[in-house]
Structure formats: C-alpha cells, structure tokens
C-alpha positions in Angstrom: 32.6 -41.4 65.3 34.3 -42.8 62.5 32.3 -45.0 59.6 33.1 -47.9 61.0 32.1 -47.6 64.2 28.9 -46.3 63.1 28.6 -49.5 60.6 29.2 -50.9 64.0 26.3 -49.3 66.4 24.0 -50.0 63.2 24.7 -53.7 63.2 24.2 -53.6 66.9 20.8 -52.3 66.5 19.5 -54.3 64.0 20.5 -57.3 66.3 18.8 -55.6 69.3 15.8 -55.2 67.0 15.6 -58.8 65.9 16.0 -60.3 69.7 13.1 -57.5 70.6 11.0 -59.0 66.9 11.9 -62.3 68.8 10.8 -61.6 72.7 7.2 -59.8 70.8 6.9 -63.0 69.4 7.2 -65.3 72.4 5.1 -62.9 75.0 2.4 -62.9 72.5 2.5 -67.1 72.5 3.0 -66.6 76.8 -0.4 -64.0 76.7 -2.8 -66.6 75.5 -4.0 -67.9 78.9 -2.8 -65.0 80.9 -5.0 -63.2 83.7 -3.8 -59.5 83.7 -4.6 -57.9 80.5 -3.3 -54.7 81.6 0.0 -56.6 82.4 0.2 -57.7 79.2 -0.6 -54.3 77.3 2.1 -53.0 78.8 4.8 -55.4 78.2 4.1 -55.5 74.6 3.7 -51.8 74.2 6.7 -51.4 76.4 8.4 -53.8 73.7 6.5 -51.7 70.6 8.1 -49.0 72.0 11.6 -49.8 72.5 11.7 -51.1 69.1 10.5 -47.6 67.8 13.4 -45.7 69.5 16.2 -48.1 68.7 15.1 -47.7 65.4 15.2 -44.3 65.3 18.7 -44.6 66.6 19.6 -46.5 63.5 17.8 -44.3 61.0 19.8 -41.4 62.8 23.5 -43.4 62.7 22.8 -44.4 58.9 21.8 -40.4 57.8 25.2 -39.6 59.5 27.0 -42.0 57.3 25.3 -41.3 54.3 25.9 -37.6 55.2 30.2 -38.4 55.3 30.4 -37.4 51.6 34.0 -35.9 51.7 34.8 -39.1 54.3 36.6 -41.8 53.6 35.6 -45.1 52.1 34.1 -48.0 54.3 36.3 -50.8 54.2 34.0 -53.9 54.0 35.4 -57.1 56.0 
C-alpha cells in the first residue's frame, strides 16, 4: 500500500468515526422515552464498539506510514 493510499484509508476512517460520533449522538436524543433498555445498551455499545476497532484500524494505517522512513515523500494536495 503506497502512502497515499494509506493517507487515503486514514481519512476514510476518521470520516466513519465522525458519522459513528454523530449516530451516538442522535440514538442517545432517540433513547429518552424508549421502552427496551436492553435494546438500547446494545445499540450504543454496539456503536462504542465499532468506533474502538475502526480506530484501531487508523492507529495501525498511521504507525505504517510513520514506519516508511526510507519511503518516499507524501505529496500533499
């Protein structure tokens, strides 16, 4: 995977991770008069979760570009 294409899957995770920010956000407005607290545990711990893992992804792609010493530059757009 070249630099930029790990800039790339970065930028795409941090995007996934705002739009997951955002849906935590709006289920937690939803949940106020809800009936199921289970139901609701699990969404937002299914969203907690998913937000932990994408970024570890991230975390993972950026040590791999920091790790391309002898690689070529980033060109910045």
């Amino acid at each position: 995977m070249t630099n930029q294409e790990r800039l790339s899957t970065i930028q795409s995770y941090a995007w996934t991770l705002e739009l997951l920010g955002e849906a935590l956000v709006q289920h937690d407005d939803a949940i106020e008069g809800e009936h199921n607290p289970h139901l609701t545990l699990r969404n937002t711990a299914g969203i907690h979760q998913a937000m932990r893992i994408i970024s570890r992804l991230a975390a993972e792609q950026c040590g791999k570009l920091k790790g391309d010493k002898g690689a070529a530059p980033v060109e910045q757009d």
